[in-house]
C-alpha positions in Angstrom: 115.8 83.4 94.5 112.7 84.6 95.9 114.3 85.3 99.5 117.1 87.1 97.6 114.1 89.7 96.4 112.3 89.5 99.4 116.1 90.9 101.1 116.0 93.4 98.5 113.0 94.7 98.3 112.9 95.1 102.5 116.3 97.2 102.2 114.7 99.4 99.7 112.1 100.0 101.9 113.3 100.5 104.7 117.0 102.2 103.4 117.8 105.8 104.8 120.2 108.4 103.6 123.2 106.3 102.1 122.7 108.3 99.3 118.6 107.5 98.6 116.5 110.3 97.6 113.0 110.2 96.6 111.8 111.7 93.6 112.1 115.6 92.8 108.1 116.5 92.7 108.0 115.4 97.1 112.4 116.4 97.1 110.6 120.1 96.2 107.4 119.9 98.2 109.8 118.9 101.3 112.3 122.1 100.3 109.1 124.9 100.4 107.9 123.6 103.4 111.0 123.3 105.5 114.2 125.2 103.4 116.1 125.9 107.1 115.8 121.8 107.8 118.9 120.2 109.1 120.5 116.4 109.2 118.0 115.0 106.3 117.6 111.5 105.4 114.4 109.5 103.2 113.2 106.3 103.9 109.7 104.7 102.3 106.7 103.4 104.5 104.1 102.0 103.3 103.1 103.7 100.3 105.0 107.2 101.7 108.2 108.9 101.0 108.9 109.9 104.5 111.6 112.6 105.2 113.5 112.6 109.3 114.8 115.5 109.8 116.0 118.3 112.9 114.5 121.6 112.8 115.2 124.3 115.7 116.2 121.2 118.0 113.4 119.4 117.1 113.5 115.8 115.3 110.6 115.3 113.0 109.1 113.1 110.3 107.4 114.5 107.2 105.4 112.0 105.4 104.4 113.0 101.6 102.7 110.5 99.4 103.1 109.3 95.7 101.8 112.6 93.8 104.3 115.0 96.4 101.7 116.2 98.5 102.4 116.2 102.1 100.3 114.5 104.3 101.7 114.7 107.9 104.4 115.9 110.2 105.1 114.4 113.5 107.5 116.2 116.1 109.1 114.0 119.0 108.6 117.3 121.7 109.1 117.9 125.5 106.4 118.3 127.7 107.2 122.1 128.2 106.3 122.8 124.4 102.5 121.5 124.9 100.1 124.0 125.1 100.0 125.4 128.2 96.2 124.4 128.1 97.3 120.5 127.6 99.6 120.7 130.1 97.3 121.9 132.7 94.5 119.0 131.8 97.5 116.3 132.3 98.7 117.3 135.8 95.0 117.5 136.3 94.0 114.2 135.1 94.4 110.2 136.3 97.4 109.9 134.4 99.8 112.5 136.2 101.3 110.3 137.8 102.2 107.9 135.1 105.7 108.1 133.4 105.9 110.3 130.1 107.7 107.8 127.6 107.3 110.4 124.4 105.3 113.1 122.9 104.2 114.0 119.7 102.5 116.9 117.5 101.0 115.9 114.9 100.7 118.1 112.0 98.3 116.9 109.3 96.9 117.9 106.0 93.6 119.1 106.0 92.8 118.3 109.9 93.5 119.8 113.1 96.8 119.4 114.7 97.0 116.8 117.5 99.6 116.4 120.7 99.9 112.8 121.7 101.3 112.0 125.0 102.5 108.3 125.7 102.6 107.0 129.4 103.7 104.1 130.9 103.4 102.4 134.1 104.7 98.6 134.7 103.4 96.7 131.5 100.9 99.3 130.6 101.4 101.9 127.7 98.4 104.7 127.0 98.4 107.3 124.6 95.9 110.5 125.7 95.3 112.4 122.2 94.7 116.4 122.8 93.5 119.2 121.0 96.0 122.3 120.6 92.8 123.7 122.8 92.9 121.2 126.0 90.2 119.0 124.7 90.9 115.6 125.3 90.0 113.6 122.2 90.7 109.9 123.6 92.8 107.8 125.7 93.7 104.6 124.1 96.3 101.8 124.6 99.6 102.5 122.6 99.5 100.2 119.4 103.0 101.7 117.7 103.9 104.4 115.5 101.7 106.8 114.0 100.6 106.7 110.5 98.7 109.3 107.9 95.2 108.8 108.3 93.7 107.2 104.5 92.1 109.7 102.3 88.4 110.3 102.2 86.0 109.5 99.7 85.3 112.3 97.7 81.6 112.1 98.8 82.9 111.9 101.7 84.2 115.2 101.5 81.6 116.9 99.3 79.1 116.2 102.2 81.1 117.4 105.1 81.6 120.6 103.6 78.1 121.4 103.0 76.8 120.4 106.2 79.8 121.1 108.4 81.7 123.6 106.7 83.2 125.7 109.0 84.4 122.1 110.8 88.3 120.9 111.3 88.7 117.0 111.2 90.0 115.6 114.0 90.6 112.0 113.6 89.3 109.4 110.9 88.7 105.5 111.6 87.5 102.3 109.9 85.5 100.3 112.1 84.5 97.4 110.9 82.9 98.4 107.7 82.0 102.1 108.9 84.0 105.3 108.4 83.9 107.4 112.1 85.1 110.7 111.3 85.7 113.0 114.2 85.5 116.4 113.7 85.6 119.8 115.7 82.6 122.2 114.9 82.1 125.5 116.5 84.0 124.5 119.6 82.1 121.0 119.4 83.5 117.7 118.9 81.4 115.5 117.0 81.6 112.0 115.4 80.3 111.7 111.9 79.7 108.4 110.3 79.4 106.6 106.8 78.7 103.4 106.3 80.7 101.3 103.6 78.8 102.7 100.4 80.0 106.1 102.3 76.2 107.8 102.9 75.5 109.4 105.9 74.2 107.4 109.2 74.5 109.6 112.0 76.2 112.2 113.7 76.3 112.9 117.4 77.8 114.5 120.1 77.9 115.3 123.4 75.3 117.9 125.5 75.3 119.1 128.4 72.0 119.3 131.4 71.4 123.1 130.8 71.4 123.1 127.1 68.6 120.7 127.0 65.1 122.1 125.6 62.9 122.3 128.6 60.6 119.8 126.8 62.4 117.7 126.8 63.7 118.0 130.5 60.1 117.7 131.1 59.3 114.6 130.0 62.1 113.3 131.8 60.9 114.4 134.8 57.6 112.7 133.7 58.8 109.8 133.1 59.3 106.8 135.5 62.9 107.6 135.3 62.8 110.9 136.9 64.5 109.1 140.1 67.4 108.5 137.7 70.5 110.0 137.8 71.6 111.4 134.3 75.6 110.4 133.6 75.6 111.0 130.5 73.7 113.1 127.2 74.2 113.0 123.9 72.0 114.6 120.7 72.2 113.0 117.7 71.3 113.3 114.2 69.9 110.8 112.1 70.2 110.3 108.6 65.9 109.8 108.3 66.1 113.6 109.6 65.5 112.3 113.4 67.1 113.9 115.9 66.9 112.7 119.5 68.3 113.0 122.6 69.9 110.5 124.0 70.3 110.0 128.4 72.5 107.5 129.9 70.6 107.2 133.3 71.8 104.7 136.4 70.0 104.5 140.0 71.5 101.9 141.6 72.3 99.1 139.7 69.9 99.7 137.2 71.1 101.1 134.2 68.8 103.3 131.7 69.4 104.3 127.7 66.5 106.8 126.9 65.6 108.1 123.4 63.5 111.3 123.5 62.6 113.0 120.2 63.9 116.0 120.1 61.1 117.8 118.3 58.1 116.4 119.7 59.9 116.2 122.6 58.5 112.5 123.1 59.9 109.0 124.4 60.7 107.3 122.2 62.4 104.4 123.2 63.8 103.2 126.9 66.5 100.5 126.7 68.0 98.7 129.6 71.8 98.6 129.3 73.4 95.5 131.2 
């Protein structure tokens, strides 16, 4: 008995068209978003009512959730409808030469739309996640089919509008008890995190040489890592109100994390990274 509703639940869930439709509040959502769409079928993942459909050649899935608001729409698209800006950083970049398996737009509610390009070569699969803008966001290894990202907390929410409010999210992930939200600010990508009673750690992006204070370029220079070469900077701002500069230094083998306070402009901690 039990594998008979085990059977019947998995073909509700996974049933399109044959006559399924999902209920009228997402049916009418799905209508005033996309009245001109073409071969339409329903099918439910997860928690989603999730609508395929064509749309000026184009085969896409809208995914709306229990209350009818939508939440994303992915596109299956060919490499000439990327921004031109995308396209130019791929042919550019160490993947080129890597086989295109599929690309996607993602479309998604309340965050900034996202082109995903899958490669392959022999028993490897990457996806390189871009910015409508070029930016490359990251390069990770395929794990399957995209989902909606989960919703925030609303204090989640209620602080990233008042310290970030003119920001876009870009991407939202649970790692291991702490909530890294990526978002684009003023041109600037930064990562935002909460930890799991969803109060603010840290946020920090990345800087480049010439917009470090000259401060704190000096005590670099100071420093008995002035030899150093700098691969990498990053600013970051700590929930305590610190805010530091971080330098990823390397000469030789050796391999340097620096703190240095960005207001006092002092050292404030030098870690060796093995």
């Amino acid at each position: 008995m039990a594998s008979v509703a085990l059977a019947a639940m998995l073909a509700f869930v996974n049933c399109k068209g044959a006559g399924f439709s999902p209920p009228d509040n997402i049916k009418e959502t799905f209508d005033a978003m996309y009245p001109a769409a073409k071969w339409v079928s329903w099918n439910i993942v997860n928690s989603y009512h999730v609508a395929e459909f064509t749309l000026d050649a184009v085969r896409s899935e809208a995914w709306f959730d229990t209350r009818g608001q939508w939440s994303m729409t992915e596109s299956d698209i060919a490499f000439e409808q990327l921004p031109v800006v995308v396209r130019n950083d791929f042919d550019a970049g160490e993947f080129a030469n890597w086989e295109i398996d599929d690309i996607d737009k993602l479309e998604r509610q309340g965050m900034e739309d996202l082109y995903i390009i899958e490669v392959e070569r022999g028993d490897q699969e990457m996806d390189i996640h871009y910015l409508a803008n070029g930016t490359q966001v990251k390069t990770v290894i395929h794990d399957g089919p995209n989902t909606p990202p989960a919703d925030l907390p609303e204090e989640v929410k209620a602080f990233l509008q008042k310290k970030y409010p003119a920001a876009n999210i870009i991407e939202i992930e649970d790692d291991r008890g702490l909530l890294n939200i990526g978002i684009l600010d003023d041109d600037t990508r930064k990562e935002v995190v909460f930890n799991h009673r969803n109060n603010w750690v840290v946020t920090n992006w990345e800087v480049y040489t010439p917009d470090v204070p000259s401060a704190v370029t000096a005590t670099l220079r100071a420093s008995a890592y002035a030899q150093y070469q700098i691969e990498d900077i990053e600013y970051e701002e700590q929930a305590d109100g610190t805010n530091v500069y971080i330098f990823e230094l390397e000469l030789g083998h050796q391999e340097i994390i620096l703190h240095i306070d960005a207001e006092s402009a002092k050292i404030i901690s030098a870690i060796q990274d093995n």
